[in-house]
PDB file with one MODEL, atoms N, CA, C and O in Angstrom:
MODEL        1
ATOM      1  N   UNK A   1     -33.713  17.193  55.681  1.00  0.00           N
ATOM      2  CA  UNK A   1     -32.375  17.022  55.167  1.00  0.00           C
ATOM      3  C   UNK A   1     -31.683  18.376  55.220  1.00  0.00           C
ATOM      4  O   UNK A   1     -32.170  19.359  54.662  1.00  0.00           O
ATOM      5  N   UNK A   2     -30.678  18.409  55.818  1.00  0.00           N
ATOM      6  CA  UNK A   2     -29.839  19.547  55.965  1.00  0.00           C
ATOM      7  C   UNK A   2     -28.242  19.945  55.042  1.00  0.00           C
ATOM      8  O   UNK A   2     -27.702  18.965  54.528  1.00  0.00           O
ATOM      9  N   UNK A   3     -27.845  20.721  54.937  1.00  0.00           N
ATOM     10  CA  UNK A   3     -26.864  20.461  54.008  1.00  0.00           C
ATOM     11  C   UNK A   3     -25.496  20.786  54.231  1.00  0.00           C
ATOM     12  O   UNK A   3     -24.646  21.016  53.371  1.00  0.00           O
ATOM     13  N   UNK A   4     -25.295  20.780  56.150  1.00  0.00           N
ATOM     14  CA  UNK A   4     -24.285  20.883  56.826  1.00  0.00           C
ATOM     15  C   UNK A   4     -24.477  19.810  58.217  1.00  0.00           C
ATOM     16  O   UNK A   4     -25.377  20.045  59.023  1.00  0.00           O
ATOM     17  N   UNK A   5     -23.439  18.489  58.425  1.00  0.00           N
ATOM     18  CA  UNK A   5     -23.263  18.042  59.232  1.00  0.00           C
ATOM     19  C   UNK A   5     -23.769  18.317  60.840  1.00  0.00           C
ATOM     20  O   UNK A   5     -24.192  17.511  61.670  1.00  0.00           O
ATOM     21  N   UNK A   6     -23.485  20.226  60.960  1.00  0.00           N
ATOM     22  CA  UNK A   6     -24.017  20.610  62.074  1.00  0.00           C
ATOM     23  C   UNK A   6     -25.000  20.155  62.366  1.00  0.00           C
ATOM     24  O   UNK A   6     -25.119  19.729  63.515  1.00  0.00           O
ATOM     25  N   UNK A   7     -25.872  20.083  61.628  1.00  0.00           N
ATOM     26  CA  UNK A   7     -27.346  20.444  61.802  1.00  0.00           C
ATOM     27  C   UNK A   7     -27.778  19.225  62.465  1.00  0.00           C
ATOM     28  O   UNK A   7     -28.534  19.247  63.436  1.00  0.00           O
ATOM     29  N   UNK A   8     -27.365  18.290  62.014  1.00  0.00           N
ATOM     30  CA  UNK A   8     -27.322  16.724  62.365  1.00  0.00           C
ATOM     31  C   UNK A   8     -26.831  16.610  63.722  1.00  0.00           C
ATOM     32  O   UNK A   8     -27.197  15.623  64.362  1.00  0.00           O
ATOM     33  N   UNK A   9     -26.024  17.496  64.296  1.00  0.00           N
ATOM     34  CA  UNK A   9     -25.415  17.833  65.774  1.00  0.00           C
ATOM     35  C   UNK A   9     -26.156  17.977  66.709  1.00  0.00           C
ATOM     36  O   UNK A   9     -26.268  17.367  67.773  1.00  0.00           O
ATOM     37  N   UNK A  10     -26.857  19.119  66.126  1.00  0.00           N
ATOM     38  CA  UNK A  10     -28.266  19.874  66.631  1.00  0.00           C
ATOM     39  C   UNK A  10     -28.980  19.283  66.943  1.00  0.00           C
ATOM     40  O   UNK A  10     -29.600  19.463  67.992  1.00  0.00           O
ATOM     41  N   UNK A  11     -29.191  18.220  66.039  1.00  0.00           N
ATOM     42  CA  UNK A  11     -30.800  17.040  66.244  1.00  0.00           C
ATOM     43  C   UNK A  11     -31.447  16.533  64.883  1.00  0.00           C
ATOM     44  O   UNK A  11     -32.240  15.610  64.696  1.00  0.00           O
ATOM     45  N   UNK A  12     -30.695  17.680  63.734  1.00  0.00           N
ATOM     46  CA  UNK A  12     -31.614  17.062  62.306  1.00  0.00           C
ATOM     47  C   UNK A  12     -31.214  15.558  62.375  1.00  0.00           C
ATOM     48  O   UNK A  12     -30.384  14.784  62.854  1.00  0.00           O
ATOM     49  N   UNK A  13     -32.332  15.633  61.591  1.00  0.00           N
ATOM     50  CA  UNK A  13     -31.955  13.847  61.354  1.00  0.00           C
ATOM     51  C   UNK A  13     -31.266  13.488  60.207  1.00  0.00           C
ATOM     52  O   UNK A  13     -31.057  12.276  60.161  1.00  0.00           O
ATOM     53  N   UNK A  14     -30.677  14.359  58.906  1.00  0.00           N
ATOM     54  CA  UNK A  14     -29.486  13.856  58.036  1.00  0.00           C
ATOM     55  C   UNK A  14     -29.333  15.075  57.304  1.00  0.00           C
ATOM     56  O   UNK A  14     -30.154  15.983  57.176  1.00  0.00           O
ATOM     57  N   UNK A  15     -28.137  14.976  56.826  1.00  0.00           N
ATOM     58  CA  UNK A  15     -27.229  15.836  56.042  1.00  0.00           C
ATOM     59  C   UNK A  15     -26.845  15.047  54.716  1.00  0.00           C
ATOM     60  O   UNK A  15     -26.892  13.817  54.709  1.00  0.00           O
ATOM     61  N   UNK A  16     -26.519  15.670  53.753  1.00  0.00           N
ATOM     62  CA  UNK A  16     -25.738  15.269  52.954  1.00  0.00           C
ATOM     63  C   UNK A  16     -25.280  16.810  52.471  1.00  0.00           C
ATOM     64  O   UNK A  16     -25.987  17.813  52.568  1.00  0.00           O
ATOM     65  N   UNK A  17     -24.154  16.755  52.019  1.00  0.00           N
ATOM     66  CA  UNK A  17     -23.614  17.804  50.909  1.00  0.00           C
ATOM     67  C   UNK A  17     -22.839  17.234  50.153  1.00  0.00           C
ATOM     68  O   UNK A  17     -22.045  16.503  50.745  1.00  0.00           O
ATOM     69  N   UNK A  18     -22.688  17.287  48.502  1.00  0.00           N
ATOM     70  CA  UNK A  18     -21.431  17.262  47.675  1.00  0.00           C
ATOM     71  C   UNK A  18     -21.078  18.391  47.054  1.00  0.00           C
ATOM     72  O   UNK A  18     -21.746  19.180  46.385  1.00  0.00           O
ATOM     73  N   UNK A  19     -19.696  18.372  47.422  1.00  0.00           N
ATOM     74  CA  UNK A  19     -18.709  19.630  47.170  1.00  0.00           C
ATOM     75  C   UNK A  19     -19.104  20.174  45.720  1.00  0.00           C
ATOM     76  O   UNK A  19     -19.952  19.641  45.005  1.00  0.00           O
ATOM     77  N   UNK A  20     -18.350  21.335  45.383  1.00  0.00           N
ATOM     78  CA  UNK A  20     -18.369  21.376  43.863  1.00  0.00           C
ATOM     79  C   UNK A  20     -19.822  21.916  43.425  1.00  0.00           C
ATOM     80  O   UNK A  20     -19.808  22.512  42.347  1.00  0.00           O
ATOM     81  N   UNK A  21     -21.224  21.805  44.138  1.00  0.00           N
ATOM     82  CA  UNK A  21     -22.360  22.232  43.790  1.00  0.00           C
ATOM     83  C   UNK A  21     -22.256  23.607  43.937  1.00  0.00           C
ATOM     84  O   UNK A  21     -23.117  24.320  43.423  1.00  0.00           O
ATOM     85  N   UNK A  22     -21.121  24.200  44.704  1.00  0.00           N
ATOM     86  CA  UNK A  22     -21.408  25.918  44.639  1.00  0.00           C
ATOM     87  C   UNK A  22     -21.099  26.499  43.512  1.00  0.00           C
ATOM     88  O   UNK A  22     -21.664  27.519  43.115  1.00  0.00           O
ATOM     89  N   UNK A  23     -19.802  25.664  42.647  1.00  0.00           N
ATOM     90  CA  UNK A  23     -18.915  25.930  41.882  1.00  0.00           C
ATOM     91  C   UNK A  23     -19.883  26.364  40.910  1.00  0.00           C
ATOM     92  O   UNK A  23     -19.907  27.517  40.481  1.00  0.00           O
ATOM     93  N   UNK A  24     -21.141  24.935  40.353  1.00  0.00           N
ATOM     94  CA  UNK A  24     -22.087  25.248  39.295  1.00  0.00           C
ATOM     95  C   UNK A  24     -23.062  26.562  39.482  1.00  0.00           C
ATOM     96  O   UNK A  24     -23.342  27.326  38.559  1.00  0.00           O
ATOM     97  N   UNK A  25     -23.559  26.700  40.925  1.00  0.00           N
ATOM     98  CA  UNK A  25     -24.341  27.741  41.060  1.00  0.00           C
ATOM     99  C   UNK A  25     -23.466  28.857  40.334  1.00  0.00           C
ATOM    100  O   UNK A  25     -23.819  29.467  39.325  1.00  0.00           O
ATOM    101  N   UNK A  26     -22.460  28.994  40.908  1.00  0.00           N
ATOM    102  CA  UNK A  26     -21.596  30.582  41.184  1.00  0.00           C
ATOM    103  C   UNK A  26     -21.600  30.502  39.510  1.00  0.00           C
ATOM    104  O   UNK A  26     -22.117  31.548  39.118  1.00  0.00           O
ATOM    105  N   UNK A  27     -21.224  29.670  38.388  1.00  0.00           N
ATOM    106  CA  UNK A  27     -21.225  29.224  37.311  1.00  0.00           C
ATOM    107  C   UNK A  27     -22.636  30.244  36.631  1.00  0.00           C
ATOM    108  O   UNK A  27     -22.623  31.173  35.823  1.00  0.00           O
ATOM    109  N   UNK A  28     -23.216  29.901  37.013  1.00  0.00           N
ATOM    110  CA  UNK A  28     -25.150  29.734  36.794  1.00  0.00           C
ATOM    111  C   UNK A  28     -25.862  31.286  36.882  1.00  0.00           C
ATOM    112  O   UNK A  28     -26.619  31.773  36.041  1.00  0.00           O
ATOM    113  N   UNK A  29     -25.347  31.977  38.273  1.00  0.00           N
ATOM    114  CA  UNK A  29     -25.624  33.127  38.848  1.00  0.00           C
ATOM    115  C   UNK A  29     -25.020  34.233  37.753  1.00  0.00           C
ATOM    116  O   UNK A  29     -25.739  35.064  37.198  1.00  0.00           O
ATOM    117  N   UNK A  30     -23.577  34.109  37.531  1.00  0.00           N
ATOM    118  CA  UNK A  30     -22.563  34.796  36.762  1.00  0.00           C
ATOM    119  C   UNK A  30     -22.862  34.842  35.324  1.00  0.00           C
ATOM    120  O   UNK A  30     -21.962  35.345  34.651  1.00  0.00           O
ATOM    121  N   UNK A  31     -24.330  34.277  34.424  1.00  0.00           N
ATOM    122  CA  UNK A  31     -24.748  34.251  33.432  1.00  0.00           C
ATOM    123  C   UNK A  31     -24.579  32.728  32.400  1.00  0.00           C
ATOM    124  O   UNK A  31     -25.100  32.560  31.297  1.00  0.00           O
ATOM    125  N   UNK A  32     -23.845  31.913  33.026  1.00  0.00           N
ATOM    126  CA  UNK A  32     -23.791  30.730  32.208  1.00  0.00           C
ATOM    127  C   UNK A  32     -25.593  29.918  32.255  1.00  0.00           C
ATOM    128  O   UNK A  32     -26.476  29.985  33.109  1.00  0.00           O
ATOM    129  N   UNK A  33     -25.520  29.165  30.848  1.00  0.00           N
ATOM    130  CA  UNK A  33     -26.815  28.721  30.909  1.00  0.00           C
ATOM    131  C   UNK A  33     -26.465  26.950  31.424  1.00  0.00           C
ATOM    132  O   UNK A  33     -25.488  26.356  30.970  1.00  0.00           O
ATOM    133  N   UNK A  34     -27.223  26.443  32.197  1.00  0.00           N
ATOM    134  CA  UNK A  34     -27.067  25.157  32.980  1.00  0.00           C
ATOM    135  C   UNK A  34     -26.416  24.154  31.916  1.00  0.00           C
ATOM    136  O   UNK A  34     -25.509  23.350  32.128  1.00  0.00           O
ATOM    137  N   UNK A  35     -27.101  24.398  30.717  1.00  0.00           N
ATOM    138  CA  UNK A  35     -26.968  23.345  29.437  1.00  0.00           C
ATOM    139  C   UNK A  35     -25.293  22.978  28.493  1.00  0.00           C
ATOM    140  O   UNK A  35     -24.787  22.164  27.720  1.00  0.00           O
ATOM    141  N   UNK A  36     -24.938  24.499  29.398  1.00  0.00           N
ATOM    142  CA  UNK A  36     -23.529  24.791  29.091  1.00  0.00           C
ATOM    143  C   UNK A  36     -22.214  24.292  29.795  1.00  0.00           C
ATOM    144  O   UNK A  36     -21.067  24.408  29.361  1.00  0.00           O
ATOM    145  N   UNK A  37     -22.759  23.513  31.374  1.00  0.00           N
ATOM    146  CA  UNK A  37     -21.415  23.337  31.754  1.00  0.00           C
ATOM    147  C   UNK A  37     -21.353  21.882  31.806  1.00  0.00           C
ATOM    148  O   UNK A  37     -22.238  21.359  31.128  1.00  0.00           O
ATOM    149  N   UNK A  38     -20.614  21.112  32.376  1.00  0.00           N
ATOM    150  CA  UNK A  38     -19.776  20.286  32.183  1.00  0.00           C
ATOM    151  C   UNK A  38     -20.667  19.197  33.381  1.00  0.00           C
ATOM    152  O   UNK A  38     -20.766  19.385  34.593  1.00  0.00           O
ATOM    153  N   UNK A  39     -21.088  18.349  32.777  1.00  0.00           N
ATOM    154  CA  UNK A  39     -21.114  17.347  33.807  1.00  0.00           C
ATOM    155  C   UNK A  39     -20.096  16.988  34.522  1.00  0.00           C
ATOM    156  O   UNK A  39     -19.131  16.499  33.935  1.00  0.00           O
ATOM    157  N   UNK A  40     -20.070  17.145  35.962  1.00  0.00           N
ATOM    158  CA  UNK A  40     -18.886  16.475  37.002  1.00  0.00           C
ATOM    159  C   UNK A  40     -19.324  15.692  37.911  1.00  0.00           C
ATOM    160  O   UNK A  40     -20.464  15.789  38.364  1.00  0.00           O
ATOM    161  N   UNK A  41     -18.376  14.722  38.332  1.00  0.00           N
ATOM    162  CA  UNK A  41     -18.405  13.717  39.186  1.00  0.00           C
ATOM    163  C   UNK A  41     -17.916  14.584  40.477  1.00  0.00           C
ATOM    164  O   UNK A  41     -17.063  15.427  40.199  1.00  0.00           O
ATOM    165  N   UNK A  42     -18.428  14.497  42.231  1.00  0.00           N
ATOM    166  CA  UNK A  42     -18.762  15.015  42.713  1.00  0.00           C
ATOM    167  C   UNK A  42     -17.189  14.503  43.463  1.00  0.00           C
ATOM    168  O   UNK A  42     -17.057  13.279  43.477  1.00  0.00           O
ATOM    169  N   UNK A  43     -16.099  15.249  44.030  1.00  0.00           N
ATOM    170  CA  UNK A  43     -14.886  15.011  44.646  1.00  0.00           C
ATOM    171  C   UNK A  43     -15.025  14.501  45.823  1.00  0.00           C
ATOM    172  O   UNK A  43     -14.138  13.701  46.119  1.00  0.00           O
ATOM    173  N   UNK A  44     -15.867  14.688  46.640  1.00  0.00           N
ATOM    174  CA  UNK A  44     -15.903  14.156  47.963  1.00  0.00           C
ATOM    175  C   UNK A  44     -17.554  14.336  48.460  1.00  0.00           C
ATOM    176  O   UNK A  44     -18.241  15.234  47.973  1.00  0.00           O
ATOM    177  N   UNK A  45     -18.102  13.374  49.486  1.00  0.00           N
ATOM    178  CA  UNK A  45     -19.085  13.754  50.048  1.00  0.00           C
ATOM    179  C   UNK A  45     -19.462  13.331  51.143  1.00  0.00           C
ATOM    180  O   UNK A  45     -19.131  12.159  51.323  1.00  0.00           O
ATOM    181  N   UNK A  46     -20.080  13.836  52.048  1.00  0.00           N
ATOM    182  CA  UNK A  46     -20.437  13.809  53.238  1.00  0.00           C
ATOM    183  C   UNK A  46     -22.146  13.685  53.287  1.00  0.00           C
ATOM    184  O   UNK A  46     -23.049  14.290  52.707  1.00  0.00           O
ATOM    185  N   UNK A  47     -22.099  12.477  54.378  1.00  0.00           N
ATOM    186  CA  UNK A  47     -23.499  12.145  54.533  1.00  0.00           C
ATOM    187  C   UNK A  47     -23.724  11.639  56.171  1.00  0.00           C
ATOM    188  O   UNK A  47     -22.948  10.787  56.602  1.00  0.00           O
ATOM    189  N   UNK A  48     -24.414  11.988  56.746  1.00  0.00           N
ATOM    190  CA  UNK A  48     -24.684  11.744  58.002  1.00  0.00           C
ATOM    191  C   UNK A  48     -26.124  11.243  58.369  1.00  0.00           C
ATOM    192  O   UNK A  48     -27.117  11.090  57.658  1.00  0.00           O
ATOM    193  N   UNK A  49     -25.929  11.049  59.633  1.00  0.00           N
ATOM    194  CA  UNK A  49     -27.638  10.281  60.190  1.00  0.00           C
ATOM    195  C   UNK A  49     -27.511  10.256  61.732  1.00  0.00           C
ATOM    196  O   UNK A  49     -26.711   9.583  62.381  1.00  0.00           O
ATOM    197  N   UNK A  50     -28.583  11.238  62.267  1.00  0.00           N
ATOM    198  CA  UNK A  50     -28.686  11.567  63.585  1.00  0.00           C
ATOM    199  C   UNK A  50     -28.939  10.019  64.126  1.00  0.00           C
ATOM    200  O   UNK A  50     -30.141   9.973  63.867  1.00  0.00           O
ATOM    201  N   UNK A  51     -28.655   8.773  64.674  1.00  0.00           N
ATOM    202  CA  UNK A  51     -29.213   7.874  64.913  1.00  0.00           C
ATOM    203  C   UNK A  51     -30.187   8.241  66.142  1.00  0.00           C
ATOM    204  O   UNK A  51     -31.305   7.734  66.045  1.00  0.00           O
ATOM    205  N   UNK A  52     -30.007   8.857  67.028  1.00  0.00           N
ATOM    206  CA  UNK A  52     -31.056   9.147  68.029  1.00  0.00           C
ATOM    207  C   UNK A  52     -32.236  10.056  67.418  1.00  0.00           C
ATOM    208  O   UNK A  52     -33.377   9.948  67.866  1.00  0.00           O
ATOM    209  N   UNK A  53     -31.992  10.764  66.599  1.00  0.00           N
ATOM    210  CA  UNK A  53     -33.640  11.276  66.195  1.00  0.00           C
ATOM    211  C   UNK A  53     -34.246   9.921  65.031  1.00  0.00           C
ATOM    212  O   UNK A  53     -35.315   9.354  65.255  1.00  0.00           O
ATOM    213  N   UNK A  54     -33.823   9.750  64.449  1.00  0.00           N
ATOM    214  CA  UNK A  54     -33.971   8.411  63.917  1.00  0.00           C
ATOM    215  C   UNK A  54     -35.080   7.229  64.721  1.00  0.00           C
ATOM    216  O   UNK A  54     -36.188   6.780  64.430  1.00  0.00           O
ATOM    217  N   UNK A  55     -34.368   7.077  65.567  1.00  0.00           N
ATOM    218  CA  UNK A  55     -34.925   6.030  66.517  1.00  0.00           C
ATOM    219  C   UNK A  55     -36.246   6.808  67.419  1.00  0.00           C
ATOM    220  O   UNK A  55     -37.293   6.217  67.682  1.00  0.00           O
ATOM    221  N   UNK A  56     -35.908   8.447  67.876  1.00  0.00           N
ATOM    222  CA  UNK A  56     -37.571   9.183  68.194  1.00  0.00           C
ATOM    223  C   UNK A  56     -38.338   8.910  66.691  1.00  0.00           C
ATOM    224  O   UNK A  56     -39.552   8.925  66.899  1.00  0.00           O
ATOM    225  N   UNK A  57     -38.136   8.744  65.712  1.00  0.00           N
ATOM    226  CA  UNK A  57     -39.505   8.878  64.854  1.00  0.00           C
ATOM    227  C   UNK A  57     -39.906   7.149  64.112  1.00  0.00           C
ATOM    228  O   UNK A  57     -40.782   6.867  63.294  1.00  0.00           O
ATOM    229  N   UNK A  58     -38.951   6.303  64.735  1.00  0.00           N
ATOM    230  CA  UNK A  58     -39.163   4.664  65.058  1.00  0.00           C
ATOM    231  C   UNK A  58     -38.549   4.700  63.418  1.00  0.00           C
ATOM    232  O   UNK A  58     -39.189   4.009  62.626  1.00  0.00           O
ATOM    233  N   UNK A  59     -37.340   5.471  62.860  1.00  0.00           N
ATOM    234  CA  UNK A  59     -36.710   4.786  61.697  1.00  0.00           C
ATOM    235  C   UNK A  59     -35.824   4.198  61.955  1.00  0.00           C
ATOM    236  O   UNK A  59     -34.996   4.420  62.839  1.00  0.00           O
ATOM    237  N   UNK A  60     -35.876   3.339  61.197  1.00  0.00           N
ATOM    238  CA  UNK A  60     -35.011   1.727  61.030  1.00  0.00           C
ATOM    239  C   UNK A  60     -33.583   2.208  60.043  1.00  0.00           C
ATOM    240  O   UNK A  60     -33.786   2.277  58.831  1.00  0.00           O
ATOM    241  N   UNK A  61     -32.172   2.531  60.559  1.00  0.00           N
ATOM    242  CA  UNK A  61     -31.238   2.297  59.962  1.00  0.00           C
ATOM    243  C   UNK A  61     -30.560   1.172  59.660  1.00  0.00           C
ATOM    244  O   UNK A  61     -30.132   0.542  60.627  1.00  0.00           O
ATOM    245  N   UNK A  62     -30.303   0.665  58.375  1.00  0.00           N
ATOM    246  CA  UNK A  62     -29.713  -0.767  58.248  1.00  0.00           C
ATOM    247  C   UNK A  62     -28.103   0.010  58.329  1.00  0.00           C
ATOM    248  O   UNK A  62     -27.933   1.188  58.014  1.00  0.00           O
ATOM    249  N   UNK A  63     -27.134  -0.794  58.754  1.00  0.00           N
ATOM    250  CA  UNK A  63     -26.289  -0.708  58.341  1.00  0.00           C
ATOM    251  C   UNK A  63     -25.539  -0.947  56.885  1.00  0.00           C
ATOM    252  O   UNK A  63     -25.961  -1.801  56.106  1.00  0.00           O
ATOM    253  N   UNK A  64     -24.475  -0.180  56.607  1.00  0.00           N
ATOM    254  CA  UNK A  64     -24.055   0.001  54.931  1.00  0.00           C
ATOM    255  C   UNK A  64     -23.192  -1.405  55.278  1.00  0.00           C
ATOM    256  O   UNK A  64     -22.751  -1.797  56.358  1.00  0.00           O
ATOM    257  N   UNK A  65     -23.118  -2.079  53.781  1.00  0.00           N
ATOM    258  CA  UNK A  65     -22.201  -2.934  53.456  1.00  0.00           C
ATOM    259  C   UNK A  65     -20.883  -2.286  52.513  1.00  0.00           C
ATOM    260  O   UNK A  65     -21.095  -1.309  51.796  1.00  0.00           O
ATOM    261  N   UNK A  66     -19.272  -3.034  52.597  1.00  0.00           N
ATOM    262  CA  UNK A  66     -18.746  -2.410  52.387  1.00  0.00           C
ATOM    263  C   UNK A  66     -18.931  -2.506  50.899  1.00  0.00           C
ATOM    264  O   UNK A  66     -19.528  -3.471  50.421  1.00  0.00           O
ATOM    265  N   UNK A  67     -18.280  -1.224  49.895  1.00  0.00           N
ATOM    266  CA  UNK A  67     -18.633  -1.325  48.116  1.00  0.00           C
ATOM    267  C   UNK A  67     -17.702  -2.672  47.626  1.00  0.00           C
ATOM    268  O   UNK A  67     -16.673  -3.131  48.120  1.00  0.00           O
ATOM    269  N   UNK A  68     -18.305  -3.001  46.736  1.00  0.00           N
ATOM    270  CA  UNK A  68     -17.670  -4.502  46.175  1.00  0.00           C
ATOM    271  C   UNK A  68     -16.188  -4.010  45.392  1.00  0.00           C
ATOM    272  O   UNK A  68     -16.022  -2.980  44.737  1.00  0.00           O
ATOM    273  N   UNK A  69     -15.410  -4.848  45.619  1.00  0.00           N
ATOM    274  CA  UNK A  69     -13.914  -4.970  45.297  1.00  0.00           C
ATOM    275  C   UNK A  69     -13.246  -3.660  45.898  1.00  0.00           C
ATOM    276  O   UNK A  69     -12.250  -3.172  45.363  1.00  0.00           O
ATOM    277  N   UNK A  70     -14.034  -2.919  47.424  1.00  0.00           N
ATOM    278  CA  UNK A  70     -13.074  -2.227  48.308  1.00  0.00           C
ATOM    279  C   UNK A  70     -12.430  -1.934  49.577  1.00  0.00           C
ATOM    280  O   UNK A  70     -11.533  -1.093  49.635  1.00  0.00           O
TER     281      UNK A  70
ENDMDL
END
C-alpha cells in the first residue's frame, strides 16, 4: 500500500491517502499530545488499484456499488 497514486502508476498495487493526516502529525511533532486534538472527518480521499498487478498476483477485484441514497 502506497500513499501516493504514483506509485500505483509505477506498478504498486494500491494507494490510499486521506488529506488532513499531515495536519495531525505536524500537530503531534510541534508538542501536542494525540489525546488532545480533535477528532476529524477526513475532507477528501483518494484510493486506487493497479488492476493489472492485481490480476499478476490472481486478485479478484469486485466492482464498488454505488452508496445508498447517492
Amino acid at each position: 500500500m502506497y500513499p501516493l497514486t504514483v506509485y500505483v502508476a509505477d506498478g504498486g498495487l494500491i494507494s490510499y491517502r486521506r488529506r488532513r493526516a499531515a495536519y495531525s502529525v505536524d500537530k503531534i511533532l510541534k508538542g501536542a499530545k494525540p489525546s488532545e486534538l480533535s477528532v476529524e472527518q477526513p475532507m477528501a480521499a483518494e484510493f486506487a488499484i493497479n488492476l493489472k498487478a492485481a490480476k499478476e498476483i490472481s486478485l479478484t477485484i469486485l466492482p464498488q456499488s454505488a452508496p445508498a441514497g447517492g
